[in-house]
C-alpha positions as CSV (number, residue, x, y, z in Angstrom):
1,X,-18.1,4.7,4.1
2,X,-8.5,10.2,0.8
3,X,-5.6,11.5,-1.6
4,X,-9.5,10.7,-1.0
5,X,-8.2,12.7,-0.8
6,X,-5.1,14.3,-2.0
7,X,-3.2,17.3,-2.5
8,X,-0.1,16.5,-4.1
9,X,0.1,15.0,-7.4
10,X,-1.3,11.1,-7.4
11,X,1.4,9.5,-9.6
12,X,1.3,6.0,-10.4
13,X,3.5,3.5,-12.4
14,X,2.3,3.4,-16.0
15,X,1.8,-0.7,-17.4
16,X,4.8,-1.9,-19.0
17,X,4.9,-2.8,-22.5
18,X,7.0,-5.6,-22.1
19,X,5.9,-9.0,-21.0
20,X,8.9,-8.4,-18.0
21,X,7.3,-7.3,-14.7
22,X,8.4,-3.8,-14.0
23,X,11.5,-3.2,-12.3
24,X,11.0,-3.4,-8.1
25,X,11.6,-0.3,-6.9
26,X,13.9,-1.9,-3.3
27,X,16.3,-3.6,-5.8
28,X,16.8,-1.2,-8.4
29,X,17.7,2.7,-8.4
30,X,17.8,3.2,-11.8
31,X,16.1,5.7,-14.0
32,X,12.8,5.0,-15.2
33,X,10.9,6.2,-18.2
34,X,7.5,6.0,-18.8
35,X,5.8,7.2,-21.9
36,X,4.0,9.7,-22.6
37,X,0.6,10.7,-24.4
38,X,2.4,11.4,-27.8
39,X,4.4,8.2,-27.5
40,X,7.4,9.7,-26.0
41,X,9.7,9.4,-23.3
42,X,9.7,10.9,-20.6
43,X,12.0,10.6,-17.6
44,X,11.1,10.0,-13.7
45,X,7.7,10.0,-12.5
46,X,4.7,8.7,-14.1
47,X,1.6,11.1,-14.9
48,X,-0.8,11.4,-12.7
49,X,-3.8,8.9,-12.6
50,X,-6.4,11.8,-12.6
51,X,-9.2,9.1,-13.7
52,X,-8.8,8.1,-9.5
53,X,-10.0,12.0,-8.7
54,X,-13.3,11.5,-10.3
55,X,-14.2,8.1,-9.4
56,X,-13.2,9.5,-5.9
57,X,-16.0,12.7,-6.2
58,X,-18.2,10.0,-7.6
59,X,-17.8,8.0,-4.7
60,X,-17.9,10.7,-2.2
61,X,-21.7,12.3,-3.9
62,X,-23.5,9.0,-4.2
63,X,-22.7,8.9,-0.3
64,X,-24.3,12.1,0.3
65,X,-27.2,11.5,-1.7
66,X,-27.2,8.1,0.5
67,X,-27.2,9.8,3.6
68,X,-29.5,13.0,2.1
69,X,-32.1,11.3,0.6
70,X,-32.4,7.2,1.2
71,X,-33.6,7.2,5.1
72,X,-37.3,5.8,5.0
73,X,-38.2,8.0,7.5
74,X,-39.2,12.0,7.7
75,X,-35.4,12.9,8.9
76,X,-34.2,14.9,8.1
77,X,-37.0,16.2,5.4
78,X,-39.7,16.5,8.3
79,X,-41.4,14.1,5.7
80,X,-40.5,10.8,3.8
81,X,-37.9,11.6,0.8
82,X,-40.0,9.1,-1.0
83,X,-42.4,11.5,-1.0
84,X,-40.3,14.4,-1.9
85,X,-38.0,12.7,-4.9
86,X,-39.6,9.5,-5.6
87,X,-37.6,8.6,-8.4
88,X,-34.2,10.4,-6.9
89,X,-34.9,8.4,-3.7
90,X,-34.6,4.7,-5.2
91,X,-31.2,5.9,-7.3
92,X,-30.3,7.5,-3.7
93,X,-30.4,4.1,-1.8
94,X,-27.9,2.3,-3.8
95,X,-25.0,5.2,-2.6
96,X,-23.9,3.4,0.3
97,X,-22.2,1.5,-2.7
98,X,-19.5,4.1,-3.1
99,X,-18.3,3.2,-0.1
100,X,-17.3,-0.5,-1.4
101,X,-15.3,1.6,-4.2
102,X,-13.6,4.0,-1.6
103,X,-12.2,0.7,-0.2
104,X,-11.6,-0.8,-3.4
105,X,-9.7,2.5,-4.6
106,X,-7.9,2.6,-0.9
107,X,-6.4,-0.8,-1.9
108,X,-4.6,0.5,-5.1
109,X,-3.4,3.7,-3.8
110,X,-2.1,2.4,-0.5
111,X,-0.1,-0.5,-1.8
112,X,0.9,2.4,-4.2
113,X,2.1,4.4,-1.3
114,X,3.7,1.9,0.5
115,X,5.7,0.6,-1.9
116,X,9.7,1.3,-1.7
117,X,9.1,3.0,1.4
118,X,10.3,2.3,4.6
119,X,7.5,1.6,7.8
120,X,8.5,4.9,9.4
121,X,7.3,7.0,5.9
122,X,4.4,4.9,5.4
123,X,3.0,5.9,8.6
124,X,4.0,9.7,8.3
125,X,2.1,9.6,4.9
126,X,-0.7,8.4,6.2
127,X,-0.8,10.4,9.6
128,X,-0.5,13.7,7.3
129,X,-3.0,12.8,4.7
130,X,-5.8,11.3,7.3
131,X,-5.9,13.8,10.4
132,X,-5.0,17.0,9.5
133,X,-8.7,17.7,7.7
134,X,-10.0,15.1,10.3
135,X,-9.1,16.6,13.2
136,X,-10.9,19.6,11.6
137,X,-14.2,17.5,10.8
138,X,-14.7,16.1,14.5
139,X,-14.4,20.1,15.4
140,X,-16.9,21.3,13.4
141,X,-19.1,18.3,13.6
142,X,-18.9,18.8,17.4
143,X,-19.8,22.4,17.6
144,X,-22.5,21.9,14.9
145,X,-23.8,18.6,17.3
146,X,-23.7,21.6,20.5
147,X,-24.7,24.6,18.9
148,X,-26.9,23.8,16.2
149,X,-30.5,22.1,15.1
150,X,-30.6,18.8,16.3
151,X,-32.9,16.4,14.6
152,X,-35.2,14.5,17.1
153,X,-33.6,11.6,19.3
154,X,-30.4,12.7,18.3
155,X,-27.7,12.4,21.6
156,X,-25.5,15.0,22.5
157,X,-22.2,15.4,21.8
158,X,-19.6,15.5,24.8
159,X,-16.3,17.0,25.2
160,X,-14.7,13.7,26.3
161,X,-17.0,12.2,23.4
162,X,-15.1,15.0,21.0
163,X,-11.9,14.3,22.1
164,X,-11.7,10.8,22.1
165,X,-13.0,10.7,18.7
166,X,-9.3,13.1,17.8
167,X,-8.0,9.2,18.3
168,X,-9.6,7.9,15.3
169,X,-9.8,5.2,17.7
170,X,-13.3,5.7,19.2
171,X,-14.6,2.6,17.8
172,X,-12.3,0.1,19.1
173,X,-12.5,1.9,22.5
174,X,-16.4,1.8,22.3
175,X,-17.1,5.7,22.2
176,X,-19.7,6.3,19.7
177,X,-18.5,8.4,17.1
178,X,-19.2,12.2,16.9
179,X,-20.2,11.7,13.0
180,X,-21.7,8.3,11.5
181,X,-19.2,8.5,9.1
182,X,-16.3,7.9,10.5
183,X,-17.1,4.2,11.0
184,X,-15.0,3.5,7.7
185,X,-12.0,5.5,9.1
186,X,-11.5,2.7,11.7
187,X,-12.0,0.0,8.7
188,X,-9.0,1.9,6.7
189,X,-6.8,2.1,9.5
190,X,-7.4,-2.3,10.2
191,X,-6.3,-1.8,6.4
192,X,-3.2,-0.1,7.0
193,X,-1.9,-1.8,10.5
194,X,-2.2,-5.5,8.5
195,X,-0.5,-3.8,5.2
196,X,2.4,-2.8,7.3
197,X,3.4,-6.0,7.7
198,X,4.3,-6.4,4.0
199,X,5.8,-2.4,4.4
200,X,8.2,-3.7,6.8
201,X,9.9,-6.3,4.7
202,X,9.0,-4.5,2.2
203,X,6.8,-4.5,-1.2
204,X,7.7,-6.9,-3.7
205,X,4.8,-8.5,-6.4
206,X,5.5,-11.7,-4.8
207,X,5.3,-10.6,-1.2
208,X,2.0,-8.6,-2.2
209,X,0.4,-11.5,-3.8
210,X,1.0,-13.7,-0.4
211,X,-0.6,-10.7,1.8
212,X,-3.6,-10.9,-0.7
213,X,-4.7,-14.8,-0.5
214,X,-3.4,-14.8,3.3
215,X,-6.0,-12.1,4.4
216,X,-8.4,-13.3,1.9
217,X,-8.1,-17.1,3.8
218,X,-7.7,-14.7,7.4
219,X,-10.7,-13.1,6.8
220,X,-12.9,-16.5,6.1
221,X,-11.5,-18.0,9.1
222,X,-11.6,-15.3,11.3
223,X,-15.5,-15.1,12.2
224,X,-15.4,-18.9,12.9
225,X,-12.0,-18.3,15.1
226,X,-14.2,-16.5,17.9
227,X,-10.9,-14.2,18.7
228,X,-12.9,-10.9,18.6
229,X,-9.5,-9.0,17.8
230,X,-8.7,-10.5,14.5
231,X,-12.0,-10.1,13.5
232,X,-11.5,-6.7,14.1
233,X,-8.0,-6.4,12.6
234,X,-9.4,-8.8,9.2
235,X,-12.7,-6.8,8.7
236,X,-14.0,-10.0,7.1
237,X,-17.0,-7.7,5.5
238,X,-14.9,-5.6,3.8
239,X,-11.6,-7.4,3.2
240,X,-12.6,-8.1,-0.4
241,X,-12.9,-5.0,-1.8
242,X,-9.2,-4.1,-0.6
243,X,-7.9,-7.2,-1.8
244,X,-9.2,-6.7,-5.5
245,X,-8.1,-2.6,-4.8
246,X,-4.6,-4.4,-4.0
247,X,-4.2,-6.8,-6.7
248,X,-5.4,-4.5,-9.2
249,X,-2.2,-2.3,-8.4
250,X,0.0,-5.5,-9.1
251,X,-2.2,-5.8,-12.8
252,X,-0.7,-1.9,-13.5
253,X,3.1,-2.9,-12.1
254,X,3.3,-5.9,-14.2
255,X,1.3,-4.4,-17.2
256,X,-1.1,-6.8,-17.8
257,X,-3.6,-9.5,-16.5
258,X,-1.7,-12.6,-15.3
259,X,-2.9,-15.9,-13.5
260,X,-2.2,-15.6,-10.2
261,X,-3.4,-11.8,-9.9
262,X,-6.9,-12.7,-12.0
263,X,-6.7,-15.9,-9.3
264,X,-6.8,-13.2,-6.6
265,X,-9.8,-11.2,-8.1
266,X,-11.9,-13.9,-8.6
267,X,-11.3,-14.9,-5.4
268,X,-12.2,-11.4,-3.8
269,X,-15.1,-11.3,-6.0
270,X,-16.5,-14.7,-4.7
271,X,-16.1,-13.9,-1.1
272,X,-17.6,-10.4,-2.0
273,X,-20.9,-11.7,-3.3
274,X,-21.3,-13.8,0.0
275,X,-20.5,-11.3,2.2
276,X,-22.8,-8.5,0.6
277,X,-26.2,-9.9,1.7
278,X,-24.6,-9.7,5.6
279,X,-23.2,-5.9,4.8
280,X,-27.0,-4.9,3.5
281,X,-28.3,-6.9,6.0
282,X,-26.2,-4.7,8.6
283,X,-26.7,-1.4,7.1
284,X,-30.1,-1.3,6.7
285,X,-29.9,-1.5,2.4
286,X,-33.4,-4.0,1.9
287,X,-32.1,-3.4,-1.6
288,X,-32.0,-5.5,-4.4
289,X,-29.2,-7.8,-4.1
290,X,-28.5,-8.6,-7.7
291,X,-28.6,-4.6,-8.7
292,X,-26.3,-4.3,-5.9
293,X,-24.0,-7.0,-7.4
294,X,-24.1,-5.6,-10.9
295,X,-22.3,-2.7,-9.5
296,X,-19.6,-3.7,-8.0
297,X,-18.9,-6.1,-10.9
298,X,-18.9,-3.2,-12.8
299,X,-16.2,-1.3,-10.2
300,X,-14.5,-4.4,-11.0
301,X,-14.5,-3.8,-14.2
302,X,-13.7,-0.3,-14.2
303,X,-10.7,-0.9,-12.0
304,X,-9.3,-3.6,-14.7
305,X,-9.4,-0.4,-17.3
306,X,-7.5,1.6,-14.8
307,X,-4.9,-1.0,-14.3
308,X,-4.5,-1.7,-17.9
309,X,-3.6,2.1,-18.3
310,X,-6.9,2.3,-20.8
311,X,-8.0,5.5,-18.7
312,X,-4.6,7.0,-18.8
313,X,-6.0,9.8,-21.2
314,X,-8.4,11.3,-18.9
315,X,-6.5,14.4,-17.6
316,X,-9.0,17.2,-17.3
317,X,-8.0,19.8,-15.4
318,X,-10.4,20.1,-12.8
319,X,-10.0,16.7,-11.5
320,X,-7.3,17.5,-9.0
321,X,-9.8,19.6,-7.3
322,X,-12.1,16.9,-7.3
323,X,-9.8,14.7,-5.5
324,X,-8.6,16.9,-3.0
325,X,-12.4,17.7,-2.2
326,X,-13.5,14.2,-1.9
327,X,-12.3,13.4,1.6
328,X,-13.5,16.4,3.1
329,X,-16.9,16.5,1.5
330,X,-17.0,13.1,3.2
331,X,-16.4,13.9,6.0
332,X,-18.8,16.7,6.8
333,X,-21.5,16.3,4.5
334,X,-23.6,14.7,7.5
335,X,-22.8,16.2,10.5
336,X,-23.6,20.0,8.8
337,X,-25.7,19.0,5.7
338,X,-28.3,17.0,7.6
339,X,-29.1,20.0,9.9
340,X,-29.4,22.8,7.8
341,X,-32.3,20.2,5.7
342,X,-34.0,19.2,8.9
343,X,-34.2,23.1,9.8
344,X,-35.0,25.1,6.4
345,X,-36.2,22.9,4.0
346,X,-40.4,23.6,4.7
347,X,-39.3,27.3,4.3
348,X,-36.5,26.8,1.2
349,X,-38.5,23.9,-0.5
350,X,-37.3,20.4,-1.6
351,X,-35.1,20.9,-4.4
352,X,-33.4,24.3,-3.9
353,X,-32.4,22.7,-0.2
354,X,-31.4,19.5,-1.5
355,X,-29.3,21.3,-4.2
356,X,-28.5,24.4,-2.1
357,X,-27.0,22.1,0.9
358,X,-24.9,19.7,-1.9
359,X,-23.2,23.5,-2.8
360,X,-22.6,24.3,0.4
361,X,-20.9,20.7,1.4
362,X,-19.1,21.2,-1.4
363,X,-17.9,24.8,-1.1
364,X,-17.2,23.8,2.7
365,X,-15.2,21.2,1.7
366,X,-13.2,23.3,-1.0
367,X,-12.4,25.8,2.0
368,X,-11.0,22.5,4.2
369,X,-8.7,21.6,2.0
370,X,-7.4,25.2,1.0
371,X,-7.8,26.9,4.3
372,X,-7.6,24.1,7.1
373,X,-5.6,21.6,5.5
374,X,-2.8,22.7,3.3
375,X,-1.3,25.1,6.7
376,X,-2.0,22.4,9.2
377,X,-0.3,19.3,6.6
378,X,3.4,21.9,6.5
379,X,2.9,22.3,10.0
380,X,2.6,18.7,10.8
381,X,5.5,17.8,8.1
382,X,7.5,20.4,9.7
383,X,6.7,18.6,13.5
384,X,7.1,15.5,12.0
385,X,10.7,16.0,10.2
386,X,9.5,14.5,6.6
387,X,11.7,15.7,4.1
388,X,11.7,15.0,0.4
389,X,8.0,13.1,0.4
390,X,7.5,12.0,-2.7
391,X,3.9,13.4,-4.2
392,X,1.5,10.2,-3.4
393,X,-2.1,9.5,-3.7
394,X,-4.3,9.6,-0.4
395,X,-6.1,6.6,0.8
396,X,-9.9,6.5,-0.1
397,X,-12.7,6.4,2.4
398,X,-16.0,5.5,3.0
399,X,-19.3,6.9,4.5
C-alpha cells in the first residue's frame, strides 16, 4: 500500500528565509545553520520533521482498518463487517487511501535521502531500512500461512514461494506474494531504481525538477508504448503521488512555493485525478470518486504545510515511536491480524477482537522494530561496511 519507517532521527532541511534557494549540498561544504523554535541558531542538522511520524501511523491504521473491516464479504468476520460496524465499515473503505500518502511521503523522504549522496550509500540506506524487518515479515507471515487458521480458499504458502518472496522481487518474477501487502514494496523499489538515475549525477533542484516532468511525460506515454518493462519501471498509476512527494521536497529546499515546482504539482494532480478511477477500478474501491478526490487534495494540501515548515512545531515525544512502528505494523497487520479475527471473533465478540487484534499488531510491531530490527540493521551495517551514515528518514510504504 518506511523511516516508514525509521529509527534514526528523520532530519530534514528547514525553508529558508531568504528568497535564495538553499545552498546545494554537492557544491558547498560549508556550515549550515538552521533556526530553531525560539528563533535561534543552531548549528548542523536540521530538527527532526516528527509531523512525517504521525502522518506515517495514520497512514499505516487507515490500512488496517482497510484490510480489517472494508471486504464485502464474511472474511474474515465469518459474517459481513457491514453488519458488524456499519458506520466503521463505510469510514473503513476509504483506507486503501493511505496508501496514496505512503507514496506521496516516500517521494519527500527519498529525494531527501538521496541527496548529496553518492549511488553506492543510497542503495545501502535503502537495503538497511527496507529488509531487515522485511525479511522478518515474510518469516512470520509464512509460518502463520503453514501453521496457523487459514481463512477459506486461501492457498498455501511454499518454501520456494517463501523464499523467493526474501527477493522483494516476487512480483516481477510472477511468484505471488506471501502477504497482499507487499505489492507496494515492488512499486517503491520502480521508485527508487528510476530515482537513481538523478543519485548518480547527483541531486541538484534543477536536475530534480527535470526527473519530475520527464517521468510525469514517461509515465503518460508508457501505457500507449506497449513495452511492458517501462510500464513496469514508470508505474503510470502511481507515479503522481511520487512526483508531488518529490516536488514538495524542492518547495522545503528552496523555502517557498515557486512556478516551476507549483507547475509540477498541478501537473501530478491532473494526471492523478485521471488515473484514480483505473486504481479504484483495480482494487476493488466502488467508492465514491469525488470523496476519494477530496482527500488526496487534502494530502496535497497537508504536504504544502509541511514543505512550508508550518508543521515544524509538532515535536511530541512519542512520535518517533510512531514512525519506527509504521512499517512494521504494515507489514504484518494482514498476514497475522486477519487470522486471529477469522478464528476467535464468534467467541471474543466484534469489538473487543477488532480492538484486541489492532493492540496486538501494534504491540507486534513495537517488538519488530526493538527486538528484530535494531540487531539485525548493526549486523547488516557491520556486513555492509557503512560507516558514518548520516540519521535519514525511511521510505514510506503502502498496503
Amino acid at each position: 500500500m518506511s523511516d516508514r519507517l525509521v529509527r534514526a532521527q528523520d532530519r530534514v532541511p528547514a525553508p529558508a528565509g531568504a528568497p535564495q534557494p538553499a545552498p546545494d549540498p554537492l557544491r558547498s561544504r560549508r556550515r549550515i545553520v538552521w533556526p530553531t523554535r525560539g528563533g535561534a541558531v543552531a548549528p548542523g542538522r536540521a530538527p527532526r520533521l516528527a509531523v512525517l511520524d504521525a502522518l506515517r501511523l495514520f497512514a499505516a491504521l487507515s490500512v488496517v482498518l482497510f484490510h480489517y473491516l472494508a471486504g464485502s464479504g464474511t472474511i474474515p468476520w465469518q459474517r459481513t463487517a457491514v453488519e458488524l460496524f456499519p458506520t466503521l465499515h463505510r469510514v473503513a473503505e476509504f483506507g486503501w487511501l493511505g496508501v496514496a500518502f505512503f507514496f506521496m511521503i516516500s517521494g519527500f523522504v527519498i529525494c531527501l535521502s538521496g541527496w548529496g549522496k553518492s549511488l553506492q550509500q543510497f542503495w545501502q540506506g535503502r537495503i538497511l531500512r527496507l529488509f531487515p524487518l522485511y525479511w522478518a515479515a515474510v518469516v512470520l507471515a509464512s509460518a502463520a500461512a503453514r501453521l496457523g487458521p487459514r481463512t477459506p480458499g486461501e492457498p498455501r504458502v511454499t518454501v520456494g514461494q517463501m523464499l523467493t518472496n526474501l527477493t522483494m522481487l516476487q512480483s516481477p518474477l510472477g511468484v505471488p506474494s506471501v502477504d497482499n501487502v507487499y505489492w507496494t514494496l515492488w512499486v517503491e523499489l520502480c521508485f527508487y531504481l528510476i530515482f537513481s538515475l538523478v543519485v548518480l549525477v547527483g541531486a541538484t533542484h534543477r536536475r530534480v525538477a527535470n526527473f519530475c516532468w520527464l517521468w510525469a511525460l514517461g509515465s503518460v506515454l508508457a501505457p500507449a508504448s506497449g513495452i511492458a518493462l517501462l510500464d513496469q519501471l514508470l508505474q503510470p498509476r502511481w507515479a503522481p503521488f511520487f512526483i508531488a512527494g518529490t516536488a514538495f521536497y524542492l518547495v522545503r529546499r528552496a523555502g517557498r512555493f515557486e512556478g516551476e515546482t507549483l507547475g509540477i504539482l498541478a501537473l501530478s494532480w491532473l494526471l492523478m485525478q485521471h488515473r484514480l478511477p483505473a486504481i479504484m477500478e483495480g482494487e476493488g474501491h466502488g467508492i465514491n470518486w469525488k470523496v476519494c478526490l477530496a482527500a488526496i487534495s487534502a494530502m496535497y494540501l497537508l504536504m504544502g504545510l509541511i514543505a512550508l515548515g508550518k508543521l515544524d512545531g509538532i515535536q511530541w515525544r512519542w512520535l518517533p515511536v510512531a514512525g519506527a512502528i509504521s512499517y512494521p505494523l504494515y507489514l504484518v497487520h494482514q498476514s497475522l491480524g486477519v487470522r486471529v479475527i477469522w478464528r476467535w471473533n464468534e467467541q471474543w465478540g466484534a469489538w473487543p477482537t477488532l480492538l484486541g487484534v489492532i493492540a496486538g499488531a501494534v504491540l507486534t510491531a513495537w517488538l519488530l522494530h526493538r527486538l528484530v530490527e535494531r540487531p539485525l540493521t548493526r549486523l547488516l551495517r557491520r556486513l555492509m561496511h557503512v560507516q558514518g551514515e548520516r540519521p535519514q528518514e525511511r521510505a514510506a510504504v503502502g498496503r
